[in-house]
N, C-alpha and C positions, 0 to 999 in steps of 0.2 A: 562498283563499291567493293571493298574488300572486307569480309564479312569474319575473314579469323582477326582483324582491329575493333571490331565495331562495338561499343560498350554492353549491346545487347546479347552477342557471341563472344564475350571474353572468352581466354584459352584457359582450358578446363585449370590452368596449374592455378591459376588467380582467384577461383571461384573458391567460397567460405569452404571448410571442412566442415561436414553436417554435424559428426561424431566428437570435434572439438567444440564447435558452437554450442551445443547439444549442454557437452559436461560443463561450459562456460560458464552458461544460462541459469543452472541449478547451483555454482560455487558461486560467481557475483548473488545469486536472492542470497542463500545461505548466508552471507555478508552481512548483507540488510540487514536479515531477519536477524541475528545476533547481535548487530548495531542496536535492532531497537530495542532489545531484549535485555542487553547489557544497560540499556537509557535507563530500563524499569527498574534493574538490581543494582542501582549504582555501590550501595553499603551493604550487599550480600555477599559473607562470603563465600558464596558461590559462585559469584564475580568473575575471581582467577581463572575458574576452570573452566566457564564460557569464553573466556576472553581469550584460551589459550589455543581453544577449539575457533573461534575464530580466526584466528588466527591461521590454523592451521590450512582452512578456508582460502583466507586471501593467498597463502603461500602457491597452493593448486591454482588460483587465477593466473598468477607468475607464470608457475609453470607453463600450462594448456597457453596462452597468449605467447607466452617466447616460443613455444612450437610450433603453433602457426607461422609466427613469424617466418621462421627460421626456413619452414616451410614452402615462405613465398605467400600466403593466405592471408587474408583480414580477417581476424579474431573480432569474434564477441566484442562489444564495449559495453554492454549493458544485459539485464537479467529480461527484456521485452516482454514476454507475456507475466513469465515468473518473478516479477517485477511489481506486475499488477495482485497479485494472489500477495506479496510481500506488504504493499500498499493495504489491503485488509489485514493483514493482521497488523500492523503498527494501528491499525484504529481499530482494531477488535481487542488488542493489547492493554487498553488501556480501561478496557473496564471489564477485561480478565482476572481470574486469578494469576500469579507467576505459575503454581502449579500447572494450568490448563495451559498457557503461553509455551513451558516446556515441555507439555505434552505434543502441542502442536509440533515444535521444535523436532520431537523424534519423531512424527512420520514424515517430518521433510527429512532427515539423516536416513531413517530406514530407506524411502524413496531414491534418496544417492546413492546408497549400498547396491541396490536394485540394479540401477544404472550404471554405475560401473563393475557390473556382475556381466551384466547386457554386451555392455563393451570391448567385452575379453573377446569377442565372438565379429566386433565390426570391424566392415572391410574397408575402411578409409583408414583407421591408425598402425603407426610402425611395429614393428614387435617389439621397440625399446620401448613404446609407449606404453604396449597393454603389458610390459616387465613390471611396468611404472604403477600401473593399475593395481595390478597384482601383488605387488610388493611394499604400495606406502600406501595409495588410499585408498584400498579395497581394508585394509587392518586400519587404515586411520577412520575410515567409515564405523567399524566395529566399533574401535574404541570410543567414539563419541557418541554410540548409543550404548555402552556400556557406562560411560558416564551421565548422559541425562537417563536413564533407568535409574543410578545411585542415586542421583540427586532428587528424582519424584519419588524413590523408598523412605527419605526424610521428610516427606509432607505427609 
């Protein structure tokens, strides 16, 4: 049997990036959870500025997923555990305040800052990757908890 084929010993190049999966996991919930978020404040306008931070979200899944690819690796397709934790708050959301909803909201942002703080330092990604970090969502982190802080100073 020839064991560098065998789906059990795939060749290391095809096995998931832990570090991309990782950041995947946390920008797919981040999704969600502004999906459902946005569901709550459909006529707020606060609206935009979640919507734009979401946004900004789904753009980082593009990216980290064309990376892998590119790669050679099978990306993330879904947020698995942080999925579940997403899962509780759409039903804890609803008989939340929005205040407490976007409070939630920023210790999952602060928790991504973290992580791609973390990941300046892992040894699975490229250096254009952790440039990447460093340069748009380590400040796109910031910025969107400098906007939900603005936005819970107005409640």
């Amino acid at each position: 049997m020839n064991y560098y084929h065998s789906p059990l010993t795939q060749d290391v190049n095809k096995v998931v990036n832990t570090n991309i999966n990782e950041i995947l996991r946390g920008e797919i919930s981040a999704v969600e959870t502004y999906d459902s978020l946005l569901e709550k404040i459909k006529n707020s306008s606060r609206h935009f500025i979640l919507k734009t931070i979401r946004e900004e979200h789904f753009a980082s899944i593009r990216y980290w997923r064309d990376e892998a690819l590119n790669q050679g690796k099978f990306p993330q397709l879904d947020s698995a555990l942080w999925g579940d934790m997403v899962m509780l708050f759409v039903e804890a959301s609803k008989s939340i305040s929005t205040k407490t909803a976007i409070g939630m909201i920023l210790k999952g942002e602060e928790h991504g800052l973290k992580n791609y703080q973390s990941m300046l330092d892992a040894q699975f990604l490229t250096v254009d990757q952790k440039k990447k970090i460093k340069e748009t969502f380590i400040p796109n982190q910031k910025d969107h908890i400098g906007a939900l802080n603005s936005i819970l100073r107005q409640y």
